[in-house]
C-alpha positions as CSV (number, residue, x, y, z in Angstrom):
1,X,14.4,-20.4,-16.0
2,X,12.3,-22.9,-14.0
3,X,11.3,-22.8,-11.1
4,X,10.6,-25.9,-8.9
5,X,8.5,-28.0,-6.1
6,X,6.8,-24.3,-4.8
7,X,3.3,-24.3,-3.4
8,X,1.9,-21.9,-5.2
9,X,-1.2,-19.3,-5.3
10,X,-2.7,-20.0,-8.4
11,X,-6.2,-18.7,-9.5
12,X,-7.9,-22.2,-9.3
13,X,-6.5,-22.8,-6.1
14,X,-3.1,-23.7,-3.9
15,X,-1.0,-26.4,-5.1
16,X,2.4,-27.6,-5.9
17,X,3.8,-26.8,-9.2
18,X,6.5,-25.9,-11.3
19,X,7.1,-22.6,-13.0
20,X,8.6,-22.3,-16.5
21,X,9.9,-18.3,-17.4
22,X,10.9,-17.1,-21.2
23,X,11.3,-13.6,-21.8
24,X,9.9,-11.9,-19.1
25,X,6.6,-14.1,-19.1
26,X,4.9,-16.9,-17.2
27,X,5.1,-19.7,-20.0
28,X,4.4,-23.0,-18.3
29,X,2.6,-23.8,-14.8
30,X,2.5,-27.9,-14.2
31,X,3.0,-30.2,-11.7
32,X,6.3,-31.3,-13.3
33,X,8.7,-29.8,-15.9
34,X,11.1,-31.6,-17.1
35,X,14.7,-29.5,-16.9
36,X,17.1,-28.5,-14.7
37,X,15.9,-25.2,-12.8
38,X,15.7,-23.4,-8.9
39,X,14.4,-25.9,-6.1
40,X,11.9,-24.0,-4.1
41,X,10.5,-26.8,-2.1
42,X,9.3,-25.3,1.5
43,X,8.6,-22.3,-0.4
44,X,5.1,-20.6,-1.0
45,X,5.4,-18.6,-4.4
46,X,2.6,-15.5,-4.5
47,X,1.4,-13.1,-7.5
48,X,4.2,-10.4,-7.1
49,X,3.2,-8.1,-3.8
50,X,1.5,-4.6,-5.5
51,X,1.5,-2.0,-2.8
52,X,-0.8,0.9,-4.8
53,X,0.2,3.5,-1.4
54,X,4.1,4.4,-0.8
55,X,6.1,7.4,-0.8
56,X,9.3,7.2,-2.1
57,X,10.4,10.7,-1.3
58,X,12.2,11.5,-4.7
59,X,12.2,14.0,-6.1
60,X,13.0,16.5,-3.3
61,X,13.2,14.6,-0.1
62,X,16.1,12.6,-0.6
63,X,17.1,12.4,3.0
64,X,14.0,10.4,3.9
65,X,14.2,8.2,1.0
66,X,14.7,7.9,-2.8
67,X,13.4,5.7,-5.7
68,X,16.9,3.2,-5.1
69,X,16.5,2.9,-1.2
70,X,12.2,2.7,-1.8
71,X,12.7,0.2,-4.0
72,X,15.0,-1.6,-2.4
73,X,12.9,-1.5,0.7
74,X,10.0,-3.0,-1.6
75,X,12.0,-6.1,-3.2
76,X,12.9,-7.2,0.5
77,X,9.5,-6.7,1.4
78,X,8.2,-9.2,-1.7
79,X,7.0,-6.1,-3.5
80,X,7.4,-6.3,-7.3
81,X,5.0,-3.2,-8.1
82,X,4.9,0.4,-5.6
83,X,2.7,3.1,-6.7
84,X,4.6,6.3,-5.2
85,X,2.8,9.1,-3.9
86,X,2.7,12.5,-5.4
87,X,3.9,14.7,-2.2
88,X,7.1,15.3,-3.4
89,X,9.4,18.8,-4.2
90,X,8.1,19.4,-7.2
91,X,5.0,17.9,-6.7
92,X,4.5,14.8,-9.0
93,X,1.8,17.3,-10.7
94,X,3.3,17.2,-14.5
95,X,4.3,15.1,-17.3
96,X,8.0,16.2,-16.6
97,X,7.8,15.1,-12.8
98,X,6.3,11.7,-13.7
99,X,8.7,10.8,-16.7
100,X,11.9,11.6,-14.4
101,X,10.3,9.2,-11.5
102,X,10.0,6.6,-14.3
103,X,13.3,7.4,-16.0
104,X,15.0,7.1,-11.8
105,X,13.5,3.5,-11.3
106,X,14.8,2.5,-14.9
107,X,18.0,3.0,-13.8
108,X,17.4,1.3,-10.5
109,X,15.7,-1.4,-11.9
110,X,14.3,-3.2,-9.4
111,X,11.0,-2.7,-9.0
112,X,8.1,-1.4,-11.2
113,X,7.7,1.9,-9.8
114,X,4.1,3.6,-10.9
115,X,4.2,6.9,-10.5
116,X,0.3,8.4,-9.1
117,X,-0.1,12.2,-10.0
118,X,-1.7,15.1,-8.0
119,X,-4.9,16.0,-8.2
120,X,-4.8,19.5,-8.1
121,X,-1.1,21.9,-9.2
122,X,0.9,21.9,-6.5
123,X,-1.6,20.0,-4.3
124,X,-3.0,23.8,-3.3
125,X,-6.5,23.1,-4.1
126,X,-7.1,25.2,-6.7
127,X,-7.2,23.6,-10.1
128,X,-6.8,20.6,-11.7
129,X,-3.1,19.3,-12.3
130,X,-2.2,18.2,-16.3
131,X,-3.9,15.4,-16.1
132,X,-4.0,13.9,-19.6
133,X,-0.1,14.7,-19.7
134,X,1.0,12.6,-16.2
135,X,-1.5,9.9,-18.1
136,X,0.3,9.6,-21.1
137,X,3.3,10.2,-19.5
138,X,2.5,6.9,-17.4
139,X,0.9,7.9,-14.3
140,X,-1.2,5.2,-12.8
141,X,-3.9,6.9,-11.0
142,X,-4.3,10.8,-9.2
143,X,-4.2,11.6,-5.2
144,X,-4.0,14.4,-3.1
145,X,-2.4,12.4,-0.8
146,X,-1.5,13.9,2.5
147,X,-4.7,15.9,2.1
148,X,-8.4,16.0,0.8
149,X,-9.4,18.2,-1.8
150,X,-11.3,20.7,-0.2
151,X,-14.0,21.9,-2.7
152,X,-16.6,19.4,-4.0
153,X,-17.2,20.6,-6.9
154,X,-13.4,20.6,-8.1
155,X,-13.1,16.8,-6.4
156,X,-16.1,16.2,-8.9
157,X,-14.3,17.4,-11.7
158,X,-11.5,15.5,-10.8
159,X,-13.3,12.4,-11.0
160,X,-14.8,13.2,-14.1
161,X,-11.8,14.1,-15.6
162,X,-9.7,11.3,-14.2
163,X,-12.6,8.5,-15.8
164,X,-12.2,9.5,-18.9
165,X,-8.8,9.4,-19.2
166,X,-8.7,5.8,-17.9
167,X,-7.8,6.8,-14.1
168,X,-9.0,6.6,-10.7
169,X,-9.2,9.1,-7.7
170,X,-6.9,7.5,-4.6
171,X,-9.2,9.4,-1.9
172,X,-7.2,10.6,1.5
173,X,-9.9,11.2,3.3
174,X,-9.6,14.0,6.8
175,X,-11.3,17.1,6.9
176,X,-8.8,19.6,8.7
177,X,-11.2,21.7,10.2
178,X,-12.5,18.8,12.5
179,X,-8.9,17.5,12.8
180,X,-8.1,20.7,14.2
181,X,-4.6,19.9,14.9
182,X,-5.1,16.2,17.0
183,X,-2.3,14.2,16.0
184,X,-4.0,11.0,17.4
185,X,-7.0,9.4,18.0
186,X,-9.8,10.9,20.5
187,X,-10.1,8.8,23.3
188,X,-9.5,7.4,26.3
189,X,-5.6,7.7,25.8
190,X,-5.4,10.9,24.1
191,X,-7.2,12.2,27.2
192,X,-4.4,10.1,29.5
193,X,-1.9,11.2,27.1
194,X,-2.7,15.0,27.1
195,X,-2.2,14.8,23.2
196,X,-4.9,16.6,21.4
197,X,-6.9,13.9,19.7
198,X,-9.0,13.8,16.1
199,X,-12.6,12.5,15.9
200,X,-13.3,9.8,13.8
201,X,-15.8,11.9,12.5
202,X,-13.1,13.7,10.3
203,X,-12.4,11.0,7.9
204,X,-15.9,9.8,8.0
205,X,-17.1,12.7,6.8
206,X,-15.0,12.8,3.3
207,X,-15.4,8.8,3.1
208,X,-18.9,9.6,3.1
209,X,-18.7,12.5,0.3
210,X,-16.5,10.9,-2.6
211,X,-18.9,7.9,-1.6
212,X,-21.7,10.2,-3.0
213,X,-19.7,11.8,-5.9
214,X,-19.3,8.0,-7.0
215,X,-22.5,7.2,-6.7
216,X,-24.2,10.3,-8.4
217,X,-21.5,10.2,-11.4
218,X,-21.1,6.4,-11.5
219,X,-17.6,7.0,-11.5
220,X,-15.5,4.9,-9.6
221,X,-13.3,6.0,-6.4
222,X,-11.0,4.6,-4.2
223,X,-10.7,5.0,-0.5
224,X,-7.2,5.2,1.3
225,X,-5.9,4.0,4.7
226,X,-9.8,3.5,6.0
227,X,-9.2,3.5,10.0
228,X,-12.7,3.6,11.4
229,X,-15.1,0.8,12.0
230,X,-17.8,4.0,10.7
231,X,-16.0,4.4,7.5
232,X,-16.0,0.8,7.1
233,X,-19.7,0.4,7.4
234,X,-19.9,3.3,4.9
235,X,-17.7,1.5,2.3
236,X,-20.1,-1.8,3.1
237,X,-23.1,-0.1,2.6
238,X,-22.2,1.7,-0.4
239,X,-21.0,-1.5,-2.0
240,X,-24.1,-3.4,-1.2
241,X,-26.0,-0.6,-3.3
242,X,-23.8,-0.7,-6.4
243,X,-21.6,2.0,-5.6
244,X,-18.3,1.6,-7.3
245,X,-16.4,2.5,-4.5
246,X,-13.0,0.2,-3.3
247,X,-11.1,0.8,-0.4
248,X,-7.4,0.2,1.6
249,X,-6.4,-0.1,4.7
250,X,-2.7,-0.9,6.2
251,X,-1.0,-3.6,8.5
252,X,-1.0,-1.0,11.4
253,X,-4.9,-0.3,11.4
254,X,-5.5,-4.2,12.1
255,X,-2.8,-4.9,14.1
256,X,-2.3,-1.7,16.7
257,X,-5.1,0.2,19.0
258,X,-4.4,3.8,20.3
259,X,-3.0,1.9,23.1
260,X,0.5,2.5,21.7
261,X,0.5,6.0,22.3
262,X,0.9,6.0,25.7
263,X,4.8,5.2,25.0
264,X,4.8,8.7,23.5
265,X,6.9,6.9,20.7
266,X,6.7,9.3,17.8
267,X,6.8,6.0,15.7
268,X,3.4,5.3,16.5
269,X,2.3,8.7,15.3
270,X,0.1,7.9,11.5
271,X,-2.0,9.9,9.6
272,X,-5.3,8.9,10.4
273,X,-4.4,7.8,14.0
274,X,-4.1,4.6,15.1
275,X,-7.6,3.9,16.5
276,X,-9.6,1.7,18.9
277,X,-10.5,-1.7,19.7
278,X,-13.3,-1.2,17.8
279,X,-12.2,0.5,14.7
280,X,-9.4,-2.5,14.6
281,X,-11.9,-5.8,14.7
282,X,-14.1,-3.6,12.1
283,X,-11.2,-3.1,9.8
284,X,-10.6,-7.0,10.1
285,X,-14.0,-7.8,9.9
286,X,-13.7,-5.4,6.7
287,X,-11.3,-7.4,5.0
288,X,-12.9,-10.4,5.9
289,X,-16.1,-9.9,4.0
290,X,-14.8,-7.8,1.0
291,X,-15.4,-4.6,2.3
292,X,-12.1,-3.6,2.0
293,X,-10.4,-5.0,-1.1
294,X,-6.7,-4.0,-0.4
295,X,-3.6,-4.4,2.2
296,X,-1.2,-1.3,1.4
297,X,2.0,0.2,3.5
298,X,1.4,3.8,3.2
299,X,5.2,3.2,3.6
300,X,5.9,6.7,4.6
301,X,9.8,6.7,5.9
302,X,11.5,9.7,7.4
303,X,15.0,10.6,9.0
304,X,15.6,10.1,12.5
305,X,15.4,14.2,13.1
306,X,11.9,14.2,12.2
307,X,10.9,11.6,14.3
308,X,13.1,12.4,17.3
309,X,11.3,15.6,18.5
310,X,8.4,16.2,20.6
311,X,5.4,13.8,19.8
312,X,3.0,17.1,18.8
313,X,6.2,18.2,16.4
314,X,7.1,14.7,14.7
315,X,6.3,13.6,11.5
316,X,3.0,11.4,10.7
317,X,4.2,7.6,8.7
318,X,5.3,4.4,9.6
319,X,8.0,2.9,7.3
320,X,6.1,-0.3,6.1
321,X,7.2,-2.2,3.2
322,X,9.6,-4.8,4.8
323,X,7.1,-5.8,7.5
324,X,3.7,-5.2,5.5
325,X,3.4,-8.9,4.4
326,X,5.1,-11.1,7.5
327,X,2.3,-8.6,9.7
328,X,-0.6,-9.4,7.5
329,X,0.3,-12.9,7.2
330,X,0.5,-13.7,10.9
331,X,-2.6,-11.2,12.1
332,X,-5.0,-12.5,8.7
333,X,-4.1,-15.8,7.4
334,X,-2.4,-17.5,10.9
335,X,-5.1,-15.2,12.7
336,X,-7.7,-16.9,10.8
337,X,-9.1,-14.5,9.2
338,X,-8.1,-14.8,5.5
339,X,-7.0,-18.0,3.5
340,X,-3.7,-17.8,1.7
341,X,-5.8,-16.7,-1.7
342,X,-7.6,-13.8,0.0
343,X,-4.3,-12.2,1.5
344,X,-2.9,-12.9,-2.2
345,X,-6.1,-11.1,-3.5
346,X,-5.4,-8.0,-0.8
347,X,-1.7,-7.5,-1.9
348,X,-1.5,-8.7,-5.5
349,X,-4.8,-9.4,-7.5
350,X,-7.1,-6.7,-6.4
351,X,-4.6,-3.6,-6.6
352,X,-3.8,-4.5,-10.0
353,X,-7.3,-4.4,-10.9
354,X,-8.4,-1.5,-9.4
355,X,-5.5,0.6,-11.3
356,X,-5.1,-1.2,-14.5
357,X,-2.0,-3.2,-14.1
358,X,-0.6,-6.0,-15.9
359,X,0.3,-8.7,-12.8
360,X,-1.1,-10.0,-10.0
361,X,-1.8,-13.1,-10.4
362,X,0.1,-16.0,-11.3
363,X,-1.1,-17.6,-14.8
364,X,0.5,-18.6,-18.2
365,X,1.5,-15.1,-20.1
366,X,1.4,-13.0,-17.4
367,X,4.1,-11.4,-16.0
368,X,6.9,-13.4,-14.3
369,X,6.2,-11.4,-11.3
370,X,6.0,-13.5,-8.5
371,X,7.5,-13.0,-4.4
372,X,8.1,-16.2,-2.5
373,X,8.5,-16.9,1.0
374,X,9.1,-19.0,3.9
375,X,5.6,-19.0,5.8
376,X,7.0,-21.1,8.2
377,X,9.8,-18.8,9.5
378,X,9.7,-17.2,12.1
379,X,11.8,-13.4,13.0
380,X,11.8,-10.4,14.9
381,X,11.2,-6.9,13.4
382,X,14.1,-4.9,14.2
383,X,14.8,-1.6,12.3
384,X,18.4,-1.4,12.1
385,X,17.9,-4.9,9.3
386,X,15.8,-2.4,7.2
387,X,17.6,-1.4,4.1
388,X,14.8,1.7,3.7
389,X,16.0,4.8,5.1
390,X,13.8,5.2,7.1
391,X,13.3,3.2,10.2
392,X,10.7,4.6,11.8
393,X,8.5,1.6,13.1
394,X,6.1,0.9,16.1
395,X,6.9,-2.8,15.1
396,X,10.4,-3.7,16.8
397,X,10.4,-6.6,18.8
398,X,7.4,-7.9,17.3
399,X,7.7,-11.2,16.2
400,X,6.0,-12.6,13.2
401,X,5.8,-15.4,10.7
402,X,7.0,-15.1,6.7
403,X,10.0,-14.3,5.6
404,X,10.6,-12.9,2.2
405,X,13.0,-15.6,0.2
406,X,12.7,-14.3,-2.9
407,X,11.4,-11.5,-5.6
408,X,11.2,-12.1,-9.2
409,X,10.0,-8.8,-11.9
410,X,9.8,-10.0,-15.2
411,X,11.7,-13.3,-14.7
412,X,14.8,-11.9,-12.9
413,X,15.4,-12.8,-9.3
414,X,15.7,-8.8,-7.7
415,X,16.3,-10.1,-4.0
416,X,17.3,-13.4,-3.0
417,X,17.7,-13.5,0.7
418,X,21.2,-15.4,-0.1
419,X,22.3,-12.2,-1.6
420,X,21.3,-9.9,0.8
């Protein structure tokens, strides 16, 4: 298959060209191939999207969403790799729970779905999970997700025993016992709000330890969903001495302040918070510079009946993966913040080298994994278009530029706009 007259984000740079496909691979990238193939002039072809943070529900919470609707969700959204979380009934903790995720998205087949394994059994805290088994069983990295681990010593071991079976540590970082049951930010609307608020000092606090576990084992670690313009300047300063520390944060840190809770719309309600003005220019200023080297979702959808309840009583998570590029695209890149190769190196480049992956990046043999979109397009986030189940967004109405044409995994188109 060839594809044709694209703009396209190549490592060298931005520029037209055509793309040849055999077999799964990325064969031939010139400025003209001869043969008859798919015109994608006006189109802007990127590395296939890799969102390394998502919960597709399965196995156990089926109601929210499973591996078919998830991935689904992720296609639309240009995604051609999702790393799921390992919060699910069973807990992803075991060889058997990761090979059944895999074995689920094979029969979907859609896309790659990368299963990320629990830190600890059960995510109770108390001992390691089987962690050479998830490995070899095809697990991409380990997470508590949802939750720190609470002793030090056992997140140490976890790190050690993580490195030398070729994985990384995907760090949630809150420490309950300053969170304290605030289910936003503490501030100046949580006091207008009445709704009990959590200091930024929570998730600073862990930032700051598996900081130091990196930097005392030289063992790499990864920081989720950073929020704070402190835990940002953490990350920076680690980095600048050689810690091997990376870090994530998502669409709705840079594009929302705690502003939005004032609505009491429970679809505003994240875990961390949605913070201030200056946690939100630090967090852009983060990706900016390098600090933070990756755009995820933490895609995190639920039913309707979790969200419609009292704001205290709803569920944390924002639905994320069919806005997460057309935000980032029109806050970063039309924002001025990022050129078109830096947002590609957020969602597509930098998550595949963190974790090990084949893909992102668009180069003769690599994968023919590759999303392309209208940049020019403009649309209107409305949740009842999502094919997710769940459709809990503080997005709707918002109107933003890129719209998802196409997704290719391994040379086959898995959405086409036309075929919706």
């Amino acid at each position: 298959m060839i594809f044709k007259n694209a703009t396209c984000i190549l490592p060298d740079g931005v520029r037209r060209a055509d793309l040849r496909v055999e077999e799964g691979r990325i064969t031939e990238i010139a400025e003209h191939i001869e043969g008859e193939g798919v015109d994608w002039s006006g189109l802007t072809v990127f590395p296939g999207l890799i969102d390394m943070h998502v919960h597709l529900r399965e196995p156990g919470f089926e109601r929210k969403e499973d591996i078919e609707s998830g991935s689904k969700a992720a296609v639309k959204g240009g995604f051609t790799q999702v790393c799921c979380m390992p919060n699910t009934n069973p807990v992803t903790d075991s060889k058997v729970v990761v090979t059944y995720i895999l074995s689920r998205a094979k029969d979907v087949n859609l896309c790659k779905v990368r299963p990320v394994g629990a830190i600890t059994k059960g995510q109770e805290g108390k001992e390691l999970s089987a962690i050479g088994g998830m490995k070899a069983a095809g697990a991409v990295a380990l997470s508590e997700d949802g939750k720190s681990v609470v002793s030090t010593g056992l997140m140490a071991n976890a790190m050690k025993y993580a490195f030398d079976f070729g994985l990384i540590c995907l760090c949630h970082c809150e420490d309950k016992s300053l969170v304290d049951g605030g289910v936003v930010n503490e501030g100046y609307f949580s006091t207008l709000t009445g709704l009990k608020g959590s200091i930024r000092a929570a998730e600073d606090i862990i930032i700051a330890r598996e900081i130091c576990l990196s930097e005392s084992l030289d063992i790499p670690v990864h920081i989720c969903h950073v929020s704070t313009y402190s835990g940002v300047q953490l990350i920076r300063e680690a980095k600048a001495r050689g810690v091997k520390v990376t870090a994530e944060t998502c669409p709705h840190y840079f594009t929302l302040t705690d502003e939005v809770i004032a609505s009491f719309d429970t679809n505003t309600k994240v875990n961390p918070p949605i913070r201030e003005e200056r946690d939100r220019l630090a967090v852009i200023e983060g990706l900016k510079d390098g600090t933070l080297d990756c755009i995820v979702t933490d895609h995190a959808p639920h039913h309707a009946d979790d969200k419609n309840v009292e704001y205290d009583q709803a569920a944390f998570g924002i639905s994320g993966l069919e806005t997460s590029f057309a935000l980032s695209y029109t806050a970063l890149v039309k924002g001025g913040v990022l050129s078109l190769e830096e947002l590609a190196k957020k969602m597509s480049f930098n998550p595949a080298r963190i974790l090990n992956l084949e893909g992102g990046v668009l180069e003769v043999g690599a994968p023919a994994d590759f999303t392309a979109v209208d940049l020019g397009e403009k649309w209107t986030v409305d949740p009842k278009d999502f094919v997710s189940k769940g459709k809990n967004t503080p997005f709707t109405g918002r109107e933003v530029y890129g719209r998802v044409k196409y997704t290719i995994v391994d040379g086959n188109i898995k959405y086409s706009e036309e075929r919706k």
